[in-house]
C-alpha positions in Angstrom: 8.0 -34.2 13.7 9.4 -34.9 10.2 6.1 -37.2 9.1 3.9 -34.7 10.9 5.2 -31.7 9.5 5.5 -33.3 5.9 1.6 -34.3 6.5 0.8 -30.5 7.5 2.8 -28.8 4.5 0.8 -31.4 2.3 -2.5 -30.5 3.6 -1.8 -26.9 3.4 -1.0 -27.3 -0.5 -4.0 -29.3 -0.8 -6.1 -27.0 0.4 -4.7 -23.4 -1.6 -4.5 -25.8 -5.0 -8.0 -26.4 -3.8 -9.7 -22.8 -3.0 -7.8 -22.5 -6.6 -9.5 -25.4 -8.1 -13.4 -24.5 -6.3 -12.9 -21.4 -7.7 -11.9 -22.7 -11.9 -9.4 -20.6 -11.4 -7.2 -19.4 -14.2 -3.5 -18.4 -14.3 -3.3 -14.8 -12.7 -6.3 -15.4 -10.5 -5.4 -14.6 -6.8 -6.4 -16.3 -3.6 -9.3 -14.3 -1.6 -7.8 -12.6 0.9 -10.1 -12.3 2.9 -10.4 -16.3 3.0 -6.4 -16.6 3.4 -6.2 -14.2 5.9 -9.5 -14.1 7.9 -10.1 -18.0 7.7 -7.4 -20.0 6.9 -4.3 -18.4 8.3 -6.1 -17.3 11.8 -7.4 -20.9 12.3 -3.2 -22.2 12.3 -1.1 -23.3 15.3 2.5 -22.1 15.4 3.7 -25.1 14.2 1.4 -25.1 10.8 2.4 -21.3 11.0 5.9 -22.5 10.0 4.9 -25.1 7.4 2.6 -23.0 5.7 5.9 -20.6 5.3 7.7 -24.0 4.0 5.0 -24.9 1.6 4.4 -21.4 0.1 8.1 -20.7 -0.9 8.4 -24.5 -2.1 5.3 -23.9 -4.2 6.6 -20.7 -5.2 10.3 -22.4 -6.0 8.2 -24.8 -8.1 6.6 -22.4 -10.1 2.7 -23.1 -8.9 1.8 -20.0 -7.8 3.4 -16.1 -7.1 3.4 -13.8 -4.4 1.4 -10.8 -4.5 2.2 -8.1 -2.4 -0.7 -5.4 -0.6 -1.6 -4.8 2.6 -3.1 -8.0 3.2 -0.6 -10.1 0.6 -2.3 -13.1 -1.4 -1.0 -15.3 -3.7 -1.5 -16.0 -7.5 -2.1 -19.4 -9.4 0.4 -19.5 -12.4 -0.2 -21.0 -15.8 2.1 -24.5 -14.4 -0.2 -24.0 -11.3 -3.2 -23.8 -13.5 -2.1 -26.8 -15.7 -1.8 -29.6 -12.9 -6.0 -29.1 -12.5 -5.8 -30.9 -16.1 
């Protein structure tokens, strides 16, 4: 499951730097929650369940985006996140 998983956790990047980059998102700007939550997250199998976890604290390690807590938590693009759209 190595490949597999590394293909999932890629696609899962892809497609947050994406809703970022639809959106000309700025630093600071947060993902939708209602599009993380309602859309994105319900349509995942367990197994994507556990990469998206892998992928969000690695793109959190790497300084792309931030956590933002709530009831329904999001995440924020940060100015390093923002600069790769260049």
């Amino acid at each position: 499951m190595g490949k597999h998983k590394e293909a999932i956790k890629l696609a899962i990047k892809d497609e947050f730097l994406g809703q970022f980059r639809s959106a000309a998102a700025k630093a600071g700007d947060v993902l939708p929650v209602a599009w993380l939550h309602d859309d994105f997250m319900a349509s995942l199998s367990t197994k994507e369940q556990q990469a998206l976890e892998e992928i969000v604290s690695e793109m959190i390690s790497d300084g792309l985006i931030t956590y933002v807590g709530g009831p329904k938590p999001t995440y924020a693009l940060t100015s390093k996140g923002e600069s790769i759209f260049c």
